[in-house]
C-alpha positions as CSV (number, residue, x, y, z in Angstrom):
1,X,-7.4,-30.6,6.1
2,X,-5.5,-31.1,2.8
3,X,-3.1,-28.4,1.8
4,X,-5.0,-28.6,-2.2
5,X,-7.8,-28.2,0.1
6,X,-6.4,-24.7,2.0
7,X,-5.2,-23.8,-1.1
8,X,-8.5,-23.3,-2.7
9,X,-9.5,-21.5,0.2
10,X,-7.2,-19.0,0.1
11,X,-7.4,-18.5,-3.5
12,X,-11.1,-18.1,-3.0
13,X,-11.3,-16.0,-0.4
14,X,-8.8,-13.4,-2.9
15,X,-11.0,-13.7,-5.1
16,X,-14.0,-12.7,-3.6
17,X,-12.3,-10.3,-2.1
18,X,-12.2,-8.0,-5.0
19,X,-15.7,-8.6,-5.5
20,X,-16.0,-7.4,-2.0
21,X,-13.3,-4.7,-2.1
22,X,-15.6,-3.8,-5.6
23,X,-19.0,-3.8,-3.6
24,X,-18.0,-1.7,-1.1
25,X,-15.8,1.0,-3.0
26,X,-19.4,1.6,-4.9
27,X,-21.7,1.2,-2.8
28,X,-19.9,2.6,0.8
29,X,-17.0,4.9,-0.1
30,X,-18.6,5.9,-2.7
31,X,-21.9,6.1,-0.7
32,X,-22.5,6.5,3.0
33,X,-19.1,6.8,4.1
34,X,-18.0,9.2,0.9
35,X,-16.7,11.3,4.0
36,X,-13.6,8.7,5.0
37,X,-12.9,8.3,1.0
38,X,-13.3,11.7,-0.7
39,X,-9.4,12.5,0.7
40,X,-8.2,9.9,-1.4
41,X,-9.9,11.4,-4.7
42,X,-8.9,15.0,-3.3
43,X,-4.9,14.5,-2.3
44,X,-3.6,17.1,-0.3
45,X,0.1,14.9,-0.3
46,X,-0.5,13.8,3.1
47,X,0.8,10.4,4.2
48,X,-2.1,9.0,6.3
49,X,-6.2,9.7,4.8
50,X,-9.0,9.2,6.1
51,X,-9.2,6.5,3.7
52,X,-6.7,4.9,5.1
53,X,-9.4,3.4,8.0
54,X,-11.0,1.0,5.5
55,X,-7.8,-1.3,5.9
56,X,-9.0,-1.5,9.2
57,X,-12.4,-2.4,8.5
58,X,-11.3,-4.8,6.1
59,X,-8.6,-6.5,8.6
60,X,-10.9,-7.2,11.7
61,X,-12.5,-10.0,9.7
62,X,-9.2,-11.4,8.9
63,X,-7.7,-11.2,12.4
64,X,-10.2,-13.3,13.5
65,X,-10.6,-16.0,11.4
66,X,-6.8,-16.3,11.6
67,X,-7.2,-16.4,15.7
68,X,-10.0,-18.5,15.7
69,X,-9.1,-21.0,13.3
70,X,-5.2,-21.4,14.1
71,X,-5.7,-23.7,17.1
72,X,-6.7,-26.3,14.4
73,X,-5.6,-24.5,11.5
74,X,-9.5,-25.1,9.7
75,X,-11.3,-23.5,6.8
76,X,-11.3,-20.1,8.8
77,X,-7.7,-19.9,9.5
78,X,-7.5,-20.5,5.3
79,X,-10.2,-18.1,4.9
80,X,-8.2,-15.1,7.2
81,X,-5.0,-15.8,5.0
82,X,-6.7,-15.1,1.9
83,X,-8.2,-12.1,2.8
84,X,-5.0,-10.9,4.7
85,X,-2.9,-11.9,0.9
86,X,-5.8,-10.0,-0.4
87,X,-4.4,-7.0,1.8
88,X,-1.3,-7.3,1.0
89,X,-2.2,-6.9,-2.4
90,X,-4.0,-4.0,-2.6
91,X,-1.8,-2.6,-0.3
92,X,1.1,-3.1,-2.7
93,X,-0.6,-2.6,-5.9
94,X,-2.6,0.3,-4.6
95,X,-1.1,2.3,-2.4
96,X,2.7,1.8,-3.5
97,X,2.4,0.8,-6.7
98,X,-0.1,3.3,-8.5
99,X,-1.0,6.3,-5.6
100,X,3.5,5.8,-5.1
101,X,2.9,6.8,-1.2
102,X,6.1,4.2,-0.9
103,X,8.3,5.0,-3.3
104,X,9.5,1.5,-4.5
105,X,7.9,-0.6,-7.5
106,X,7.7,2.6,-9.6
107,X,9.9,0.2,-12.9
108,X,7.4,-2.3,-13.2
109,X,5.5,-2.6,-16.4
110,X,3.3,-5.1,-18.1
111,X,-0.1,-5.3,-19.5
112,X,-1.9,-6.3,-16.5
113,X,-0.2,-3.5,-14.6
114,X,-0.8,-0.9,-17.3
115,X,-4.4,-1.2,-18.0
116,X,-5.6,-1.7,-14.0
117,X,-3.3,1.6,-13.3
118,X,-5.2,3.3,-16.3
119,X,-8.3,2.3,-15.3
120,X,-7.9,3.4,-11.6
121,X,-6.1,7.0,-12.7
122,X,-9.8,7.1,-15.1
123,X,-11.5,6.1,-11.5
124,X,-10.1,9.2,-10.0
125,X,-10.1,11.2,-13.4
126,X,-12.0,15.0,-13.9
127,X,-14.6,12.8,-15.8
128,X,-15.7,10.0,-13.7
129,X,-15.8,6.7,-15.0
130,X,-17.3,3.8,-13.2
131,X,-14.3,2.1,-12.3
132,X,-14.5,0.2,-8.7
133,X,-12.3,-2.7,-8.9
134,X,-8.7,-2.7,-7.5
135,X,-6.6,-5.5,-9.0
136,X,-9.1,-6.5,-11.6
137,X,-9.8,-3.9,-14.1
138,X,-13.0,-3.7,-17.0
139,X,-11.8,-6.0,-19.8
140,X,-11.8,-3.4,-22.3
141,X,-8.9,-1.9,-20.4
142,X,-6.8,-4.8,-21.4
143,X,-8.4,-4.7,-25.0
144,X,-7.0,-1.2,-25.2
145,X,-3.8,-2.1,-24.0
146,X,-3.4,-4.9,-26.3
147,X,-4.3,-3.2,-29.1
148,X,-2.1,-0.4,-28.7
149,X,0.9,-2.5,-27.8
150,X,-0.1,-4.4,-31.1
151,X,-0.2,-1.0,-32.9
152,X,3.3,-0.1,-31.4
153,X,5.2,-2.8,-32.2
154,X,3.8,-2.9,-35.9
155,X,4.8,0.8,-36.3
């Protein structure tokens, strides 16, 4: 396999990865299993939440593509790296970045950064809005954010 080739893989398989981490957030924790997630929209401070098991569910499917494509390093092996850098990311953007349960990252700041945070605090807001994506947040989020840095910098 070409390395453009595994490339693309990985990228892909991020990708749909939020659409999957989007999916199941409404439709699961949100849903049917409301009673591993509803810790994480009630914090109590603890450092492990029920929650916290969905990182499981989502890492079995990683673990073994990775095992089962590494002898020949194939389209699964790609496929179990992208969803493990898809992990990763959510882990740090997530769970350190915006919930701080690791305090580290807390400085950053950027338009990107600001709007998703915004729209996840909105997610877990008294009012609820509809918010279910992780790293990718609605687009007028970053409208909002535009315009007010816009506004900002004029004043």
């Amino acid at each position: 396999m070409t390395w453009y080739f595994a490339i693309l893989i990985v990228l892909g398989a991020f990708l749909f990865m939020e659409f999957v981490a989007w999916f199941t957030h409404k439709y699961v924790m949100h849903g049917f299993l409301w009673v591993l997630h509803k810790d994480h929209h009630h914090r109590d401070g603890r450092k492990w939440e029920w929650n916290d098991t969905f990182a499981v569910f989502f890492a079995i499917p990683s673990i073994v593509l990775i095992y089962y494509g590494t002898p020949w390093f194939d389209y699964r092996f790609w496929l179990g790296i992208g969803i493990l850098v898809y992990g990763i990311a959510y882990f740090l953007f997530h769970d350190v970045y915006v919930h701080q349960r690791v305090k580290m990252l807390g400085g950053l700041k950027n338009r990107y950064l600001d709007a998703t945070v915004r729209a996840h605090m909105d997610h877990h807001g008294p009012k609820f809005y509809g918010n279910y994506g992780f790293l990718i947040a609605p687009f007028s989020y970053y409208k909002e954010e535009f315009n007010k840095r816009k506004s900002h910098a004029g004043a």
